[in-house]
Phi, psi and omega in degrees: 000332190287335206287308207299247159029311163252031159282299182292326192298320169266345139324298191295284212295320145347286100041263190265010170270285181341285177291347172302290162325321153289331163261001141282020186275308225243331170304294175288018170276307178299319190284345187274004137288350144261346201239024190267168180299312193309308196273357193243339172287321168346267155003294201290326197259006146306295205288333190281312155296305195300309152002298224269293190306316195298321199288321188304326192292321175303290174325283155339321157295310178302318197296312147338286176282338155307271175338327159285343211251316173279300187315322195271001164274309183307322175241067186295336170240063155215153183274158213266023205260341183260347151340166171253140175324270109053293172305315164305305175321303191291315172279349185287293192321321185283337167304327182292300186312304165313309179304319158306324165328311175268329152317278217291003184275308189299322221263328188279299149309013158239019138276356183274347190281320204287289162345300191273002174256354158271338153220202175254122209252121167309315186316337184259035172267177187233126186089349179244045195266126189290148205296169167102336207248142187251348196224142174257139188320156188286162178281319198223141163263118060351143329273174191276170172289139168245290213264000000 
């Protein structure tokens, strides 16, 4: 009885030195496959392109909104129902056009929020920056569009 009892007892510990051992295995595989150079350059130049589109989208808002804003100065005492047609068409299209602008601002930024908040990304430290590059990427895009 005694022998079967430290049979099991090494079988078992056997057991879990084994899996213990496989998960440390399978730990360092996932990190050197998220955290390897390659895959971490990926990384910096996704956060790097979306950067790049958020500020162009930002630009692009502004560009917008100037052109509504002279237009709707040139007929500041007039209703807008007195407009020349032609005009009225060209600021409802240019409303749309921002508001999509800010939909696709909104919608890229919170994958770039969700995306830098899963881990801590070297790239956005000041001194651990990959060489060529001078500014560290933003952590967060902030605020979202509302109006």
């Amino acid at each position: 009885m005694k022998k079967s009892v430290k049979l099991s007892c090494v079988v078992l510990l056997t057991g879990i030195l084994l899996c213990g051992c496989d998960w440390f295995r399978e730990s360092k595989q996932v990190a050197q496959e998220e955290l390897g150079p390659k895959e971490l350059l990926r990384k910096y130049e996704w956060f790097k392109n979306a950067s790049s589109q958020l500020d162009k989208k930002q630009a692009d808002i502004k560009v917008y909104q100037k052109r509504i804003a002279t237009m709707s100065k040139d007929y500041v005492d007039l209703p807008r129902n007195k407009w020349p047609r032609e005009d009225r068409e060209q600021y409802n299209l240019w409303q749309s056009e921002v508001a999509g602008i800010k939909a696709s601002y909104n919608t890229l930024a919170a994958e770039y929020n969700s995306q830098m908040s899963k881990i801590n990304w070297r790239f956005t430290n000041v001194g651990e920056l990959p060489k060529g590059a001078e500014t560290p990427l933003p952590r967060e895009f902030k605020p979202y569009q509302e109006e």
